[in-house]
C-alpha positions in Angstrom: 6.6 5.8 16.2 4.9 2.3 16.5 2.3 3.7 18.5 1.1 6.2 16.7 1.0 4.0 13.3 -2.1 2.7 15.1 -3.9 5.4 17.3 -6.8 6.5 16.7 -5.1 10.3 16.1 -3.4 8.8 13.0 -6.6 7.0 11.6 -8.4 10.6 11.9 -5.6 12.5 10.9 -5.2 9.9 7.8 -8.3 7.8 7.7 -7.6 4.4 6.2 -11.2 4.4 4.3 -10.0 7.7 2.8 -6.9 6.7 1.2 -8.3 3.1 -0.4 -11.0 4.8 -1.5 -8.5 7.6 -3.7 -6.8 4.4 -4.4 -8.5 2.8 -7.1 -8.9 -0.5 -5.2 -12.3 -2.3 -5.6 -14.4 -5.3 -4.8 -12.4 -8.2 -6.0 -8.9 -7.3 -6.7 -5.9 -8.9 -5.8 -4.1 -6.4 -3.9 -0.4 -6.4 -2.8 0.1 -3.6 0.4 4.0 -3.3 0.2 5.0 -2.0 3.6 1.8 -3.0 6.0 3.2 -2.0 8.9 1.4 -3.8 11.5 -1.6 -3.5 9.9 -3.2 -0.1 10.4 -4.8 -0.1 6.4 -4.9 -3.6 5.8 -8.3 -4.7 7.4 -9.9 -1.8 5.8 -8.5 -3.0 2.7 -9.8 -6.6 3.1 -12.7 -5.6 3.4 -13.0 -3.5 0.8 -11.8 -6.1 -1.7 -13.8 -8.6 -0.1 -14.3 -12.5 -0.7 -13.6 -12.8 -4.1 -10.7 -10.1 -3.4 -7.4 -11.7 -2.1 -4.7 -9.6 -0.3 -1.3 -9.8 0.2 0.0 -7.7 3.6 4.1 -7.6 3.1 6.8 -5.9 5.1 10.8 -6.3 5.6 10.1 -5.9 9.1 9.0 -9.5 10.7 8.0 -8.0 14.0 5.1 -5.6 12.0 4.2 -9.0 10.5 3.9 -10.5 14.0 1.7 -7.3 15.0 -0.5 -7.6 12.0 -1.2 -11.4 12.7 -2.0 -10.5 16.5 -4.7 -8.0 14.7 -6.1 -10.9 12.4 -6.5 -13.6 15.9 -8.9 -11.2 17.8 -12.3 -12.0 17.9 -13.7 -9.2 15.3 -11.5 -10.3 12.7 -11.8 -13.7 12.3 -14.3 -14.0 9.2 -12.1 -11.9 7.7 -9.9 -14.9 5.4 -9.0 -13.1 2.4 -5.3 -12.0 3.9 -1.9 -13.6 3.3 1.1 -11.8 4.8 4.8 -12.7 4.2 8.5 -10.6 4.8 10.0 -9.5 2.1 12.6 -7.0 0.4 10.8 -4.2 -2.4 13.5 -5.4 -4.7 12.9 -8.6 -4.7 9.1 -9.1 -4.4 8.3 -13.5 -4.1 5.4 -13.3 -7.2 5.2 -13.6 -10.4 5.1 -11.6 -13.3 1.6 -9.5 -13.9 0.2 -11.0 -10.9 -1.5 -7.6 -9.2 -4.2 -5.5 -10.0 -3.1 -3.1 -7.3 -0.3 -2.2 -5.5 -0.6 0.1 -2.5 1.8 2.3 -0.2 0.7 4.2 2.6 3.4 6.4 3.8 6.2 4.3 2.7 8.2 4.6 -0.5 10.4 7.5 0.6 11.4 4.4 3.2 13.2 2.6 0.6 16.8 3.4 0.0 16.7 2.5 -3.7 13.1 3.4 -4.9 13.1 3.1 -8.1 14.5 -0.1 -7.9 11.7 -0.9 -5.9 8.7 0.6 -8.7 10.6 -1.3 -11.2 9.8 -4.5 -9.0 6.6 -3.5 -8.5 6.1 -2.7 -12.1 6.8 -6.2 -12.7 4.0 -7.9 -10.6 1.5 -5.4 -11.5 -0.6 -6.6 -14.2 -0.9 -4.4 -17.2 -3.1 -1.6 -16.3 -3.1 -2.3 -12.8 -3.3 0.4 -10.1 -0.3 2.0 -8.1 -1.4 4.0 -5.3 1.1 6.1 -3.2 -0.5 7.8 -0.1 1.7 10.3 2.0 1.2 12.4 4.9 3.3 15.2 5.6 3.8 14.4 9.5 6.2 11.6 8.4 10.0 12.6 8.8 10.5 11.9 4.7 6.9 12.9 3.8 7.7 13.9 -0.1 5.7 16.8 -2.0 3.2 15.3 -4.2 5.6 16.2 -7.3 8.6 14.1 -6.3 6.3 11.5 -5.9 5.3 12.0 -9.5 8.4 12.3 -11.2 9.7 9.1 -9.3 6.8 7.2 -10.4 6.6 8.6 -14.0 10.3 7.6 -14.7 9.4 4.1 -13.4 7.2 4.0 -16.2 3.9 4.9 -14.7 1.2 7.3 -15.8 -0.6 9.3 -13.4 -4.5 8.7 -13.4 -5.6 10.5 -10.5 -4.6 13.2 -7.5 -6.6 13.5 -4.7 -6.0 15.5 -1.3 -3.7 18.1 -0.2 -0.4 19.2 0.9 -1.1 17.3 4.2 -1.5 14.5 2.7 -2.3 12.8 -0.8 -3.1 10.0 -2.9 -1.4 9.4 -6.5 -3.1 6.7 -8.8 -1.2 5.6 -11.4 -1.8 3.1 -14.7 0.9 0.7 -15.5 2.7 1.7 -18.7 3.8 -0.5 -21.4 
C-alpha cells in the first residue's frame, strides 16, 4: 500500500493539485496536513501556500515522516523552506488553540479509530473560520460516501461550505462553527 500512496497511477487517479485546489487552501495560510503520509500532497501544498504560507506535515507513523524528509533532501526540493513535520496522535494535536487557517485530510479520517475525537481536536487548533478539507477516494479499503463524511463533520461542529467531485472521490470544505 506504500507504493501506491506515491505512484504516478494514484497522482492521476487522485491528482494532488486537484484536491488543494477543492480545498480552500491559498497563498499564505498556515496549513496543518494531519496524516501526510510520506508526503504524496504535501509539496503540492507548499507550494501552493508559498513563502509567506507555513505548513505543518504530521503523521503517527514516524517511518512516513522519515519518507517525507527523504522527499524534502533531493535536489528539486530544496528552496522549498516553508515545511515543518512532527509525529503526533489526532487526539492530541502539539499546538495551540486557533492556530490554523486550514486543516487538510487526504484519504485519512476513516483511519482514526475515534474520529470525532479527532475533529474535536482539530476544531480546537483551527482558527475561527478556518478551512477543514476532507478528500477521499473510493479505492481506499474504508473510503466513506460523501454523506458519512458530512454527518461526522457536521456533529463535530462544522458547516459544510463546499462539495466538489464524485462518488470516486471527493472533496468536503467545511467553516469552523462557533
Amino acid at each position: 500500500m506504500t507504493y501506491f500512496l506515491d505512484s504516478n497511477l494514484r497522482r492521476w487517479l487522485q491528482p494532488p493539485a486537484k484536491m488543494i485546489l477543492r480545498s480552500g487552501i491559498k497563498n499564505g495560510m498556515k496549513v496543518l496536513e494531519l496524516g501526510c503520509g510520506s508526503g504524496s500532497c504535501t509539496l503540492d501544498i507548499a507550494r501552493v501556500i508559498g513563502e509567506e504560507g507555513r505548513l505543518y506535515a504530521m503523521d503517527i507513523q514516524p517511518l512516513m515522516i522519515q519518507k517525507l524528509m527523504r522527499k524534502l533532501e533531493k535536489e528539486e526540493n530544496k528552496k522549498i523552506n516553508n515545511i515543518e513535520t512532527c509525529v503526533a496522535s489526532a487526539y492530541e494535536l502539539p499546538f495551540e488553540q486557533d492556530f490554523f487557517d486550514a486543516v487538510f485530510l487526504v484519504d485519512v479520517l476513516q483511519e482514526i479509530p475515534d474520529a470525532a475525537r479527532a475533529l474535536k481536536e482539530i476544531h480546537r487548533v483551527l482558527k475561527r473560520e478556518g478551512v477543514l478539507a476532507i478528500s477521499e477516494f473510493v479505492i481506499d479499503t474504508d473510503y466513506p460516501l460523501r454523506k458519512t463524511t458530512r454527518r461526522q463533520c457536521e456533529r463535530a461542529g462544522y458547516r459544510l461550505v463546499r462539495s466538489r467531485g464524485n462518488f470516486l472521490s471527493y472533496t468536503l470544505q467545511f467553516a469552523k462553527s462557533g
